[in-house]
C-alpha positions in Angstrom: -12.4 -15.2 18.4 -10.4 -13.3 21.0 -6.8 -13.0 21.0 -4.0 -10.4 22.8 -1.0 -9.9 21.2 2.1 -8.4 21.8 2.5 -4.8 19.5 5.5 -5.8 17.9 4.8 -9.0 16.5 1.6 -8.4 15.0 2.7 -5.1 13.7 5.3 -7.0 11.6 3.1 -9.4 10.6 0.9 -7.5 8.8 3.8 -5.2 7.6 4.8 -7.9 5.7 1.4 -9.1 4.6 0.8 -5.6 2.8 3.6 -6.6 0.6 0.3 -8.7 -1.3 -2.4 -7.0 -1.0 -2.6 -5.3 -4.2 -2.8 -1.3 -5.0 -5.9 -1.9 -7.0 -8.4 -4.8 -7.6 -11.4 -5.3 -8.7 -11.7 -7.9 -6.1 -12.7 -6.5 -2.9 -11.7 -9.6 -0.8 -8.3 -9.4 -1.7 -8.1 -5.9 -0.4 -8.2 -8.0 3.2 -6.5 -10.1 5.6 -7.6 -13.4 7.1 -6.9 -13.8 10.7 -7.6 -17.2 11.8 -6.6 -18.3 15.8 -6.8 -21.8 16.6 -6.0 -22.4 20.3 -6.1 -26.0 20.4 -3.3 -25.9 17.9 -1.8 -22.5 20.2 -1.5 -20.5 16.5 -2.7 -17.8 14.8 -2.5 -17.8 10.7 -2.5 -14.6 9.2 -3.3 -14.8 5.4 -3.1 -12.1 2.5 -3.2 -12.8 -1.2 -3.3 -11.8 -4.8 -5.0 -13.2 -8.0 -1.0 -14.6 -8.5 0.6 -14.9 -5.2 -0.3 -15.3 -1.5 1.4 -15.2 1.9 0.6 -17.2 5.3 2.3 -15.8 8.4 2.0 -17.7 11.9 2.6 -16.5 15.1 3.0 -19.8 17.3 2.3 -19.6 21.0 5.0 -21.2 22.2 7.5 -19.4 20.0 6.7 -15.7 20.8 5.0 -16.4 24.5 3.4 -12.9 23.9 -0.2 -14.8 22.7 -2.8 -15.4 24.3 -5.4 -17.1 22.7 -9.1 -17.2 24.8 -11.3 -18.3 21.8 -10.6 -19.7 18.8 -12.2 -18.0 15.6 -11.5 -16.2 12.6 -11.9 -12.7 11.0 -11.5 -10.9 7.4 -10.5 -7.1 8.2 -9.3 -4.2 5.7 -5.5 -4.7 5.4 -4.1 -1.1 5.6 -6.8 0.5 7.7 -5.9 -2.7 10.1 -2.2 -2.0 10.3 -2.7 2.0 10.3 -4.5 1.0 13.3 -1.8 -1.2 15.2 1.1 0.7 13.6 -0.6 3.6 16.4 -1.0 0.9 19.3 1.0 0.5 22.2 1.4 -2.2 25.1 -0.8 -5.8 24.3 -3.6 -5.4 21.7 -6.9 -7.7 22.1 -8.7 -9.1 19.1 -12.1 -10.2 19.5 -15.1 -10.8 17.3 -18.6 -10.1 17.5 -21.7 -11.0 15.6 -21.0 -8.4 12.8 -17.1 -6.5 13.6 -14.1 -6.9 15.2 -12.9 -5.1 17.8 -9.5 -4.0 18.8 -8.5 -2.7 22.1 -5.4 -1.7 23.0 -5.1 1.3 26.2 -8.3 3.3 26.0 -8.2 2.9 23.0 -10.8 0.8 21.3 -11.8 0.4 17.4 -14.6 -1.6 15.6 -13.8 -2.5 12.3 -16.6 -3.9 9.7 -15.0 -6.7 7.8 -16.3 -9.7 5.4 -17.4 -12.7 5.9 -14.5 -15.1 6.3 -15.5 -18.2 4.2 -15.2 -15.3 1.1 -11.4 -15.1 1.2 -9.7 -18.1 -1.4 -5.7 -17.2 -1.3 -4.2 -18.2 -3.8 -2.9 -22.0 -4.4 -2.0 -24.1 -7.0 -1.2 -28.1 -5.6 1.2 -29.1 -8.4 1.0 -33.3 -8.6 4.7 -33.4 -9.6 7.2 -31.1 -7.6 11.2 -30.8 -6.9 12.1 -29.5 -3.6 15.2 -28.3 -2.1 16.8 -26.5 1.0 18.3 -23.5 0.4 19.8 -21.4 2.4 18.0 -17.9 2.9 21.2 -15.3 2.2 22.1 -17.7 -1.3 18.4 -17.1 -2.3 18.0 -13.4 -1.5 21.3 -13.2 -3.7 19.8 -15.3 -6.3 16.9 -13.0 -6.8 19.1 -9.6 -6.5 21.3 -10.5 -9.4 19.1 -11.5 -12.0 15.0 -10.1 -11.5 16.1 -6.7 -12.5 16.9 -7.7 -16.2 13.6 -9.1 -16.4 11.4 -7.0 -18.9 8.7 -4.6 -18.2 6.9 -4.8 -21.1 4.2 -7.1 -21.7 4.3 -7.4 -25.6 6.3 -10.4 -24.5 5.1 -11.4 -21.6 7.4 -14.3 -20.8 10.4 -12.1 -20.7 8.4 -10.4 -17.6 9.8 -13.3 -15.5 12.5 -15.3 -14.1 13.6 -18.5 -15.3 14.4 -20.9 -12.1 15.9 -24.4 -12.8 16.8 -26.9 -10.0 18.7 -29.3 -11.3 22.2 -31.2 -10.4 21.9 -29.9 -6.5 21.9 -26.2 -7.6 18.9 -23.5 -8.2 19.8 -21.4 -11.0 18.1 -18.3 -12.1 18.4 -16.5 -15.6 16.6 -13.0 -16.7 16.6 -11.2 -20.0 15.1 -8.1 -21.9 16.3 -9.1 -25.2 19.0 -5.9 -24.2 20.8 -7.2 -21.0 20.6 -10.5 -19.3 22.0 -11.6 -15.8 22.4 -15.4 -15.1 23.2 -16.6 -11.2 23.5 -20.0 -9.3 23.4 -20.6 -5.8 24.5 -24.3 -4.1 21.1 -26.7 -2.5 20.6 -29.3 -0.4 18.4 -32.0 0.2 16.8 -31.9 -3.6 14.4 -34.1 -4.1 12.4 -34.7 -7.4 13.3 -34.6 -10.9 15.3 -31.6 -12.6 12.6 -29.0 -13.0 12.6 -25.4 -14.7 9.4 -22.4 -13.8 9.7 -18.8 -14.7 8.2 -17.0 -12.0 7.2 -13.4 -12.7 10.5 -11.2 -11.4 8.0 -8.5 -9.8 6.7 -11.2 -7.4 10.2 -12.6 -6.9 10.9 -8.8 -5.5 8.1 -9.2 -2.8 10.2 -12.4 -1.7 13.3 -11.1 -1.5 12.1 -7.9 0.9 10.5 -10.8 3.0 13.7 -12.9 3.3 16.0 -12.8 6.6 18.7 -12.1 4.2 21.3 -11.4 7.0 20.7 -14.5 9.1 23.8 -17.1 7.5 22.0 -20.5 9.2 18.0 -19.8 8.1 17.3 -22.6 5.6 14.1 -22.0 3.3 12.6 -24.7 1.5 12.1 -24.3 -2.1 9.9 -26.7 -4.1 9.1 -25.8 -8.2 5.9 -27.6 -9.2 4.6 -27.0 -12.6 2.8 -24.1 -12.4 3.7 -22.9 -9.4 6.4 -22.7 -6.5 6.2 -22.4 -2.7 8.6 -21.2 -0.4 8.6 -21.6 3.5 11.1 -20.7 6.3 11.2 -20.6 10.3 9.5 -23.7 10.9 6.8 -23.0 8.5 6.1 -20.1 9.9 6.7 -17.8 6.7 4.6 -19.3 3.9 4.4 -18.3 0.4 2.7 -19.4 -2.7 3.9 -17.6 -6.3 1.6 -18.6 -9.4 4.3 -19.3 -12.8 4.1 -17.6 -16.1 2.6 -20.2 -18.9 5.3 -20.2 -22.2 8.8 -21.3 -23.1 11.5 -19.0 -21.8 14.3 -18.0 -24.9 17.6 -20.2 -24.3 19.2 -17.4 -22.8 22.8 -19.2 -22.2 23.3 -19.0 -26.3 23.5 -14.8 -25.8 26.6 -15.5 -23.8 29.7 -15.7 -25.6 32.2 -18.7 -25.0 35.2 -16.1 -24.7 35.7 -12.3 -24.9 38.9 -10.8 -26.3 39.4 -8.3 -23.9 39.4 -9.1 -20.2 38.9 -6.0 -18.0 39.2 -5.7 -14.1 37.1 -2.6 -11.8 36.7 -1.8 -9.2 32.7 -1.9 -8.6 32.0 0.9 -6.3 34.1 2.9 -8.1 32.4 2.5 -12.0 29.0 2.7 -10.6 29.7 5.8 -8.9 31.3 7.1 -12.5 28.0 5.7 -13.9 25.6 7.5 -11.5 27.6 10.7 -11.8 27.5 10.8 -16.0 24.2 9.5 -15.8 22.8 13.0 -14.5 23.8 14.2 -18.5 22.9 11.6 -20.3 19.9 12.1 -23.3 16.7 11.1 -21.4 15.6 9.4 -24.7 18.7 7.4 -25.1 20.3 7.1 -21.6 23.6 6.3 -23.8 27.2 6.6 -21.6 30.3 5.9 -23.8 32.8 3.6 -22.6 36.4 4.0 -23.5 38.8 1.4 -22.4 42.3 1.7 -22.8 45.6 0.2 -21.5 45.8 2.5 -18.5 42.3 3.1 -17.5 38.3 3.3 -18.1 37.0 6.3 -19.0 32.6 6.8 -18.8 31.2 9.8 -20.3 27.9 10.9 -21.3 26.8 14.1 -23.5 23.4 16.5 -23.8 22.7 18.3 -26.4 20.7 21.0 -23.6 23.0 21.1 -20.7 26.0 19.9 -21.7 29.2 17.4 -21.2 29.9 14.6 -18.0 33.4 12.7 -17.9 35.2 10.6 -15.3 38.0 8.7 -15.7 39.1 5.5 -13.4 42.0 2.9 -13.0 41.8 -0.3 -14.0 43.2 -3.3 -12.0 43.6 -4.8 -15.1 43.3 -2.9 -18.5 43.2 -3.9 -22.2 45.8 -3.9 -24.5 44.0 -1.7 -27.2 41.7 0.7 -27.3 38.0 -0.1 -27.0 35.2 2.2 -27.1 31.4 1.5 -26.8 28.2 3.0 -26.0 25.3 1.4 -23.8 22.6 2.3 -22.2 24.4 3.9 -18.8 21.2 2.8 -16.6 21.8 -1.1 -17.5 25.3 -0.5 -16.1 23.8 1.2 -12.8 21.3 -1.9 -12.2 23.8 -4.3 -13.3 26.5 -3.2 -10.5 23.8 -2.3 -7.8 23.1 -5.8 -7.6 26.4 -6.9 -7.2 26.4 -4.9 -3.7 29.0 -6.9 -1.7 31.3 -7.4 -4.6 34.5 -5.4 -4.7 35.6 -6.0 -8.1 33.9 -7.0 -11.3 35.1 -8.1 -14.6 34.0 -7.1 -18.1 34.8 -8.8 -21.0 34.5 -6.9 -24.4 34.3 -8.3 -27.9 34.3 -4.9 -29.8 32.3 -1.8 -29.9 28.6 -3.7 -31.5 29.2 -6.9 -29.7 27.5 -6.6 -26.2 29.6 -6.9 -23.1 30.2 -9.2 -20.2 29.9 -8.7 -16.3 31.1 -11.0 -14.0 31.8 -10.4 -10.3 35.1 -11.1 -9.3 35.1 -14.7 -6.9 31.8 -15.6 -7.5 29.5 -17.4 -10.1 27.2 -15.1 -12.3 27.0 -13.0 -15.3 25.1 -10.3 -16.9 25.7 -9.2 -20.3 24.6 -5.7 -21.6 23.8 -5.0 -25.2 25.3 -1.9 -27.1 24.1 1.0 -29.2 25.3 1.2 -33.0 27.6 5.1 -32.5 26.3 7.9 -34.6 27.9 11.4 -35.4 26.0 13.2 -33.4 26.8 12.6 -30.3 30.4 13.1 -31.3 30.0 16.5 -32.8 27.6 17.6 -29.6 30.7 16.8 -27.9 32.8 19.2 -29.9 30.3 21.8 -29.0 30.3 21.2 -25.5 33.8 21.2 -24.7 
């Protein structure tokens, strides 16, 4: 194989393959990268993978006209000592294999890297029989992910909960998340869906590694998205992006019967605003607990958060719309914080409140979504730490 490429493109190509490779395996091969040219087909594939997911990137002659391609071939290199090496290279960087290491050349510079034998890397795949596919367009997707994979669990005593539950079905892609403590629910619009309805929960760490990888800022990038039943695949810029995500085995908790019908209080924020009062109490709330009380009134919110070592925190903000009685409430202030970072974009966000035990209801203003946040039974201490600290 021998192949020059332009510095750019192949640095952000493997930039986005480390977003595999995995920290720590027991599987030396998957500590690698597969670099395969073909010239008669004037590509180069660049593959990375895990035991769970794996990613095919293409650099296509005609597309970047920064490739050229001499000899077709293939080799299996060390993924970060490959890009710590190109991340340092300037101008066009050659490629070529020998009988036993590659070697790159880029200046006067020139490196020889030992790598495996090719045939040894397997990335990941699963060919589902029966699949659903739809277009989707990339910013709806990225969006999709953002509001929902950070109320997935982390804990694997329930394993299931560690994922996201994806459902195409009546030309939309739905996502749903839960801990058993907060939940956030989110639908984005398709086209072109093909198959029957279909359901997967996909694990919400790998969903992560797909948003970074998302042009999320380009409006007219479609992706296709295709659900199979043990796995999905998601592909973008002419198949140039191509990624393979292995599903979680179990039946997901019917989620949508957490959410109440109706709330009897119907509050009205402004989002920036309460997650800046949230990140400001948070610095005083208990490290065990992470509690922030909520008091809602007629004329305003009021978060506040106590320690029983360094003391009192306490901001107050106007409502756009407030309730007509009093309601306080304690939650776990970090839910809030998560909940209304990934809203980013929204301006205003609703919460609907059913009393200080039930859990409460966050919907951004305009848009389809929810998340709900569970709350914490109030004990006298906190309110006689209070006492002391004022």
């Amino acid at each position: 194989m021998k192949v020059t490429f332009c510095h750019g493109d192949i640095e952000k190509v493997l930039r986005q393959l480390l977003r595999v490779v995995p920290n720590s395996t027991n599987k030396a091969v998957l500590k690698h990268v597969l670099i395969e040219a073909k010239r008669e087909e004037d590509r180069v594939d660049f593959y990375a993978s895990s035991e769970d997911m794996s990613l095919r990137r293409t650099l296509f002659v005609e597309a970047t006209d920064s490739i050229e391609i001499a000899q077709s071939g293939s080799c299996l290199l060390p993924a970060k000592e490959l890009y710590e090496v190109i991340k340092r290279a300037n101008g066009p960087i050659t490629v070529e294999t020998t009988t036993d290491r590659t070697v790159i050349t880029f200046g006067k510079t020139k490196f020889e890297l030992v790598g495996l034998q090719p045939r040894l890397f397997q990335p990941y795949g699963d060919a589902d029989d029966e699949v659903t596919t739809a277009t989707v367009l990339a910013p709806h997707l990225y969006r999709l992910i953002r509001r929902t994979s950070y109320a997935a669990g982390k804990s694997l005593a329930r394993p299931i909960l560690t994922g996201v539950q994806l459902t195409l079905a009546d030309g939309h892609l739905s996502a749903v998340a839960t801990d058993a403590l907060r939940l956030a629910q989110s639908t984005v619009p398709c086209e072109e869906v093909s198959g029957e309805d279909r359901q997967l929960v996909i694990p919400a760490v790998l969903l992560d590694t797909l948003a970074a990888a998302l042009p999320a800022s380009d409006d007219d990038e479609e992706v296709t998205f295709t659900l199979g039943t043990s796995s999905c695949t998601v592909s973008w810029g002419d198949d140039a992006f191509h990624m393979a995500i292995r599903g979680l085995e179990g039946t997901y908790p019917n989620a949508a019967r957490l959410i109440p019908e109706r709330t009897a209080h119907r509050v009205v924020v402004e989002r920036q605003a309460l997650l800046t009062a949230c990140e400001r109490v948070a610095i005083l709330s208990e490290a065990d607990h992470q509690r922030a009380e909520f008091r809602f009134t007629p004329s305003g919110l009021t978060v506040s958060a106590t320690s029983t070592q360094y003391g009192h925190a306490e901001e107050t903000l106007e409502t756009i719309q407030g309730t007509k009685d009093d309601v306080e409430l304690l939650c776990n202030v970090h839910y809030w914080i998560a909940a209304l970072k990934a809203l980013d974009g929204i301006a205003q966000v609703e919460i609907g409140l059913n009393g200080p035990l039930q859990p409460c209801l966050l919907r951004p203003v305009g848009e389809e979504g929810v998340g709900l946040i569970a709350t914490v039974a109030r004990s006298s201490a906190p309110t006689e730490t209070k006492r002391q600290a004022s």
